[in-house]
Each structure stands twice: as C-alpha cells, then as structure tokens.
C-alpha positions in Angstrom: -159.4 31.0 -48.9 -156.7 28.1 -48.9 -155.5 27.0 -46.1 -151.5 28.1 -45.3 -149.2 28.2 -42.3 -146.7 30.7 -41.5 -144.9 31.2 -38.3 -142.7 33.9 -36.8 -141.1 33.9 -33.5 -141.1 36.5 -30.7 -137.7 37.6 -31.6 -138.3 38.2 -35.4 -140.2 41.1 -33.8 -137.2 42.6 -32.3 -135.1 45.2 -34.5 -131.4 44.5 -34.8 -129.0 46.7 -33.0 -125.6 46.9 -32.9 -125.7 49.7 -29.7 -124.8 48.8 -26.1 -128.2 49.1 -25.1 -129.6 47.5 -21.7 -132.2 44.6 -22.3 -133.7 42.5 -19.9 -134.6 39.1 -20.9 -137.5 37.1 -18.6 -137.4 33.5 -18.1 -137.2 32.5 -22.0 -133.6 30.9 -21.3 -134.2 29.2 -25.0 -134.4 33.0 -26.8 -130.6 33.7 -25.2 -128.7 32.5 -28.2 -130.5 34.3 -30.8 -131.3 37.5 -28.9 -127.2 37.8 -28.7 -127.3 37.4 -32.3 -129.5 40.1 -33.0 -128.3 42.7 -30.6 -124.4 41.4 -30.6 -123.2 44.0 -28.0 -126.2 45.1 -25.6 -125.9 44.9 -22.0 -128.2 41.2 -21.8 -129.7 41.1 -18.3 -131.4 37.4 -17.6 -133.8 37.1 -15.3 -135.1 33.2 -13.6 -136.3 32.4 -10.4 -134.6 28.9 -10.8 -130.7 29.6 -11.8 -129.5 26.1 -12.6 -126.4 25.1 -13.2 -127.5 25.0 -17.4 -128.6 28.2 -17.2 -125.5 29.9 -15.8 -123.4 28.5 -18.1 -125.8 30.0 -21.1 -125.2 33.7 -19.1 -121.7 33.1 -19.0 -122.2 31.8 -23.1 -124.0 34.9 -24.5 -122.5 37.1 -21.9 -125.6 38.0 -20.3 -125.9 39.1 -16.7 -128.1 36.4 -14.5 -130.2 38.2 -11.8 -133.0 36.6 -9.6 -135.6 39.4 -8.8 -136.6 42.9 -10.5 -134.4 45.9 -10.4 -136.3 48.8 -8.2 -134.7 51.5 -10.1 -136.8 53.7 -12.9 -136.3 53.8 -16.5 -133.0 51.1 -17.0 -134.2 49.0 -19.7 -134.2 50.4 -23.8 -135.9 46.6 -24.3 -137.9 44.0 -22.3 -138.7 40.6 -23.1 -141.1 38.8 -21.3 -142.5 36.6 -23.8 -145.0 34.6 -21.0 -146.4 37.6 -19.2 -149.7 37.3 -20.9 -149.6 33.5 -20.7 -149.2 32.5 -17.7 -149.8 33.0 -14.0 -151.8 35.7 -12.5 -151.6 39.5 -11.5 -151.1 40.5 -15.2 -151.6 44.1 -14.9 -149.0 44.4 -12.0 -146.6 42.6 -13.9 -147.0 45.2 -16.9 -146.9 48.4 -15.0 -143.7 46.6 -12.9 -142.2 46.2 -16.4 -143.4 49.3 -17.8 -141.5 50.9 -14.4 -138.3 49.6 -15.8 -138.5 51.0 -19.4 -136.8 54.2 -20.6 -138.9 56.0 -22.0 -137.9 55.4 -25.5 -138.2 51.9 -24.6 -140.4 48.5 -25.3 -142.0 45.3 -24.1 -142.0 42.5 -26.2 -144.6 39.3 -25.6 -146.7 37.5 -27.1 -150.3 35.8 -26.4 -152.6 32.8 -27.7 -155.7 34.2 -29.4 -159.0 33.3 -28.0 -160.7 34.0 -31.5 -158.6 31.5 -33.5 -160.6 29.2 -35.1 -159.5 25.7 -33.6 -160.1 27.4 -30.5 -163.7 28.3 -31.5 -164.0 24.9 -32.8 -163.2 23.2 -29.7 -165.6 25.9 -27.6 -168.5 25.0 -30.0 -167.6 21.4 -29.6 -168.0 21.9 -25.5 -164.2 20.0 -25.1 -162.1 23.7 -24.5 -159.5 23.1 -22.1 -157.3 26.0 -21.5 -154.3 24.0 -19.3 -153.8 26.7 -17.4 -153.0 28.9 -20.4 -154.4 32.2 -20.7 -156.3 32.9 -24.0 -156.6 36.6 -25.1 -158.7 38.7 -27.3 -156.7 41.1 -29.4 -159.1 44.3 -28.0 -158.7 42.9 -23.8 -154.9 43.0 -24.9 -155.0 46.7 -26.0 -157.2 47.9 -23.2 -154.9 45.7 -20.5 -151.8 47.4 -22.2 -153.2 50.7 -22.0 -154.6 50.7 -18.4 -150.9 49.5 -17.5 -150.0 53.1 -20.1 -148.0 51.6 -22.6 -149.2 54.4 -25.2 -148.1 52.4 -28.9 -149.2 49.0 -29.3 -148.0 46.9 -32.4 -148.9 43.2 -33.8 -146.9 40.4 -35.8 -148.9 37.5 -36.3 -146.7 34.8 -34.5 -148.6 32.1 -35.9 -151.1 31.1 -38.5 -152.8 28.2 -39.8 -156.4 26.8 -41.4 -158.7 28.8 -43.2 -161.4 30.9 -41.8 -164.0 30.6 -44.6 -166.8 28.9 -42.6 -166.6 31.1 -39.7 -167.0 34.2 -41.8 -169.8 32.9 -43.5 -171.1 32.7 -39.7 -171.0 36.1 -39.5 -167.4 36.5 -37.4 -165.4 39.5 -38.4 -161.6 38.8 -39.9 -160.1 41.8 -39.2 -156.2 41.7 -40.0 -156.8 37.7 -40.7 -157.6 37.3 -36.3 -159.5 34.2 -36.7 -156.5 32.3 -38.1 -153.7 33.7 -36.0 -152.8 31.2 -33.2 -150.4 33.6 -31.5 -150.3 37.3 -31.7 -146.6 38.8 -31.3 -146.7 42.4 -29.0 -144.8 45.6 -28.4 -145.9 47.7 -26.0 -144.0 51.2 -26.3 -143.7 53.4 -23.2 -143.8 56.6 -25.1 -145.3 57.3 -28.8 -142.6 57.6 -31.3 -143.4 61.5 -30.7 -143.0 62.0 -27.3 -139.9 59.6 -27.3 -138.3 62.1 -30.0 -139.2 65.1 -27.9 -137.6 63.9 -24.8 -134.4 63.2 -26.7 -133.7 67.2 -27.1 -134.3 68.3 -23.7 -133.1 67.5 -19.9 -135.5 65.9 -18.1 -135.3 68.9 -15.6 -135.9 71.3 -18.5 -138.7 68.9 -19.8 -140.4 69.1 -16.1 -139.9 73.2 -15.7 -142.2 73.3 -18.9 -144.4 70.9 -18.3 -145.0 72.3 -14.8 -144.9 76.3 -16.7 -147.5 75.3 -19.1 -150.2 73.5 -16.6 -150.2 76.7 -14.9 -150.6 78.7 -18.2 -153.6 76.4 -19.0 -155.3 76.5 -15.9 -154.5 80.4 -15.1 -152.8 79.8 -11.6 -150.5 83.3 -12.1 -150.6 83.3 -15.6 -149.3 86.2 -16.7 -146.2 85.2 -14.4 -145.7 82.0 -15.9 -146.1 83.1 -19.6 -143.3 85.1 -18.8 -141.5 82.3 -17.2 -142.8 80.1 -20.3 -140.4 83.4 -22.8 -137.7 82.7 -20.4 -137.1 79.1 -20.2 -137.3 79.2 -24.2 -134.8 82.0 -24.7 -132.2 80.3 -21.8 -132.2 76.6 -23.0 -133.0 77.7 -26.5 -136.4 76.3 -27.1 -137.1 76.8 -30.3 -140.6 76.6 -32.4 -141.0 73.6 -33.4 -140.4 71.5 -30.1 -142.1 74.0 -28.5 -145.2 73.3 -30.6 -145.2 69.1 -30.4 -144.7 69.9 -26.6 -147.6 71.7 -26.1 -149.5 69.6 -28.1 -148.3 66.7 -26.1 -148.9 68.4 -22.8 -151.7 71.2 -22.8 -155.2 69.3 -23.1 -157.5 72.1 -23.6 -157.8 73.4 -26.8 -158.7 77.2 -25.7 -155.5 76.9 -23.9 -153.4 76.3 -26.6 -155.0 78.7 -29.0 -154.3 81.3 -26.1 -150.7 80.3 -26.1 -150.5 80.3 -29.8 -151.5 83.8 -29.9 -149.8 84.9 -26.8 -146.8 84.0 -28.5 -146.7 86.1 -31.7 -145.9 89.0 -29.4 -142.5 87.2 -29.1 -142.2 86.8 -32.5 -142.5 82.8 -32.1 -144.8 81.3 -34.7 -146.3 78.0 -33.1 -147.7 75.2 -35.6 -150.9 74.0 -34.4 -154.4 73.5 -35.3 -156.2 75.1 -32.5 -160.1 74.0 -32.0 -162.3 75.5 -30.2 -163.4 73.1 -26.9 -166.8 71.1 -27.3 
C-alpha cells in the first residue's frame, strides 16, 4: 500500500440545510463562518466560556446567538457541535448525556477524536517517547461503548484524517479494519434516536406516543391485560393508528418476543394485520 493523505474537516460531515433549524455550536469559534455557509438560515447558538470582544463581533457576523452556559431545557437542538468533547478536559460521559439532554430526538452530535491506533502513534509508543499533551487518544470501540452508555443509539464515522501506510503493522499481525491504523482523526455523529424511531415519532403526539407506550408495557407484562388490549383497539381507532406504525412501534417498544406474537394474534380479531417476525423467547 502507497502512502496518501487525505483530510476532511468536522463540518464536511454535516449535511446542508436550508431549514430554520436550532444548532448549537461549542467553543469552535473558527467553524462559525463555514457552518453559516452550510446551514444559511438555522437558528446558530454559540456557546464560549471566554466571550471576547473577536468573538462577539463573529456572532453578530454569521448571525449566531452568543450564550455562556448550557440551556436546561429538553430536546432544543436538531444539531450539536462540539468538536473537542472527546479531546479535551475530563467528565466525558457527563458532557455527552448533558449534550444528548439537549437534542431532539431526531437530532445529532457532531465531534471528532484522535485515534490511539494510528500508526505514528504506535510508533512513538513502541519507541517509549508517547506524549499525549494533555490530548485524549481514543480507540474507535471505547468511543462506541462511551457513546452508547451516554444512549446515543446510531453511531457514524468519516475519517477526518489520513496519512502513511500501514503495511508493516499488518504484517505484525494488527487488524486494519475500515483503514483504522492510518486514520489520525476519526469524524463522529452520535444520533439520539435510530433513523426508525426518529420517523415513528414524527407521526404521532408525544402524548399519544406515551399512552401507547405505557398501553403496551402493561400488555406485555399482563398488569390488566385484557383492559389495556382494549384500551390498546381504542387509542388506534381514536388517533387513527394504523398497521404499519403500529407494527415498527411495537417492535420498537415490546421486548419480549411471546409478547408480541400475543399481540400479533390478538389483533386479527380486529381485523389489523401486524408485520412482524415473531420468535419464540430463548
């Protein structure tokens, strides 16, 4: 394998969108000009402990509102950009469930992190002369299992960064899975919701979403069952649940299998046909 390089930044990750949507925008003061470029009329919230007098004048630039601490309200931000959350300081996981506090749920984070398995960095460990400078390396799997103890529940990579070859480290034995030895820095989003939850919470009031969550646990655990399969009929016929969502949000919701075969067939006397594979439980 050659050598190459090929770099991305954190905000080539970030889709265009012409929408007024609510972003908040952490520390990166230098990522303010091109995130207005990309998302020309969103609602830009920037957040810095240290407003200078520079950095009011870029708010006032790219028309982005300058705040000093975390909103407490749930569920405000469609897109969050913290591009140094994984890099630096301490009390990572707070910091993620904080952020993932302030996400809608269709909503993302957006970072990045340095990869502890890149091979200069293995170079300079087998060396003995690592220095971290109070940078926090990452491996790709401690990443994923931080994001999803802090229930982000979709996690995507970009390589941010790559350079050198990793010929004589696979020869070693290491494993180049997705080319990880020669990515420097690994670009993140961290979804709140998958894509299919997100779609089924789109249809429904949250209220409405809550009745049937709350219907459906009872169903599955038979607390008054044959009340609440009734009040399962009547919640679909009033807010005209039909079929399909009705299926995706069991399967979302309903964990045991027997469960959901029971509602499956309960059903039919209703004349609703629900589509999904039932198994029976291990």
């Amino acid at each position: 394998m050659n050598d190459y390089n090929e770099r991305r930044g954190i905000l080539d990750f970030v889709p265009p969108n012409f929408l007024k949507i609510p972003v908040l925008l952490i520390e990166s003061v230098g990522l303010l000009a091109g995130l207005r470029e990309i998302l020309p009329t969103a609602q830009i919230a920037f957040m810095t402990e240290e407003p200078t007098l520079k950095i009011k004048k870029l708010c006032e630039e790219f028309r982005a509102d300058l705040i000093d601490e975390l909103p407490t309200a749930p569920k405000i931000f469609e897109l969050i950009i913290a591009q140094d959350v994984l890099t630096t300081g301490e009390n990572f996981y707070a910091r993620l469930m904080a952020y993932n506090h302030l996400l809608k749920d269709s909503g993302a984070l957006f970072t990045q992190f340095y990869n502890v398995r890149f091979v200069k960095v293995l170079e300079k460990l087998r060396e003995g002369r690592f220095s971290n400078n109070e940078r926090r390396f990452w491996a790709k799997a401690d990443v994923v299992k931080l994001l999803d103890d802090a229930i982000y529940k979709e996690i995507h990579f970009l390589a941010g960064e790559r350079d050198f070859s990793a010929d004589e480290w696979e020869k070693f034995g290491f494993d180049n899975f997705s080319e990880d030895l020669t990515t420097k820095i690994w670009l993140v989003k961290a979804c709140k919701c998958t894509a299919e939850v997100a779609a089924l919470k789109d249809f429904f009031t949250l209220e409405v979403r809550a009745d049937l969550s709350r219907i459906l646990h009872r169903i599955e655990y038979d607390i008054d069952r044959e009340k609440n399969l009734g009040l399962l009929m009547d919640i679909c016929e009033r807010e005209g649940i039909f079929d399909e969502y009705l299926s995706d949000f069991i399967e979302q919701v309903v964990i045991h299998e027997s469960a959901k075969n029971f509602i499956k067939e309960w059903a039919k006397n209703f004349g609703r046909k629900l589509d999904f594979d039932c198994e029976s439980d291990i």
